[in-house]
Steps between C-alpha positions, in 0.01 A plus 500: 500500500294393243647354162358788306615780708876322459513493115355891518790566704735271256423735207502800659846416618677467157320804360313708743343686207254242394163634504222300645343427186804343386552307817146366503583428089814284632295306791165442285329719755280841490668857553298561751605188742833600440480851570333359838781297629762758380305737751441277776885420496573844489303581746579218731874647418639130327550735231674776605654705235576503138831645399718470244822305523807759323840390363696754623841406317285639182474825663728779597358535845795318727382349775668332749345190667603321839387207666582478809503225755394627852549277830252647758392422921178467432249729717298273809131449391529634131828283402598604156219739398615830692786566360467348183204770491709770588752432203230428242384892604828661345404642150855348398338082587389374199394156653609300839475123542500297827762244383576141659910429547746703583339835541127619571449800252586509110463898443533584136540923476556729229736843455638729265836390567730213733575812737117538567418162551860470746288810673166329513709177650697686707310820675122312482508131456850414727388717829138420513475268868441099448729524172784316604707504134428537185689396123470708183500339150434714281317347167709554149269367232192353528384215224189436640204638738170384573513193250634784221852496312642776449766342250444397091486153533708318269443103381644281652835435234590134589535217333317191567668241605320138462651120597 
């Protein structure tokens, strides 16, 4: 991909709500370019979505989110893909990786509460054929996501120490 197309997509990703007129501003180029590689890599679906990434700790909504490490059988002439697509269908998936090491699928889901996610694991996830086991950790805080922390960040307090 083409140098120009990457640093588009470099300052879209820290703030998604640049315009194009800034953009082409930042990269000493005209609006109108811009605006024509943001479409062509929408439509060519490199870009895929804009959304906005939410500390939930700051909000009263409790959520509860698992990730869970799935060992599968995978399926003769599709491998991985079948059944990772049929667990990526649940409304509860939030994402599902194809992992190298001790297990195939990283699953990360969300629910109201550790009983619904136990459900999810238990009555959809668990019984589905291929799925040989599965682990549940279930995430307590989170610091950082998609290159953002979450946390004040405090200076570092140490003393220097010199020869």
């Amino acid at each position: 991909m083409e140098q120009f197309k990457m640093r588009i997509i470099d300052l879209l990703k820290e703030d998604a709500r640049r315009s194009p007129a800034l953009i082409a501003t930042m990269l000493g180029a005209s609006e109108a370019e811009v605006a024509e590689a943001i479409k062509a890599l929408e439509d060519s679906h490199v870009i895929v979505k804009y959304a906005t990434v939410v500390n939930w700790a700051k909000i009263d909504d409790e959520k509860v989110t698992a990730l869970i490490e799935v060992q599968i059988t995978p399926e003769r002439g599709r491998g991985f893909d079948a059944i990772a697509e049929r667990i990526y269908l649940y409304p509860e998936v939030k994402s599902v990786y194809l992992m190298s090491g001790a297990y195939d699928l990283l699953v990360e889901i969300e629910g109201k509460t550790l009983k619904e996610v136990a459900s999810f694991v238990s009555n959809k996830l668990s019984p589905l054929d291929r799925v040989l086991s599965t682990k549940t950790n279930f995430i307590l805080k989170k610091y950082k996501q998609d290159g953002i922390t979450f946390e004040d960040h405090q200076d570092d307090r140490r003393m220097l120490i010199s020869p």
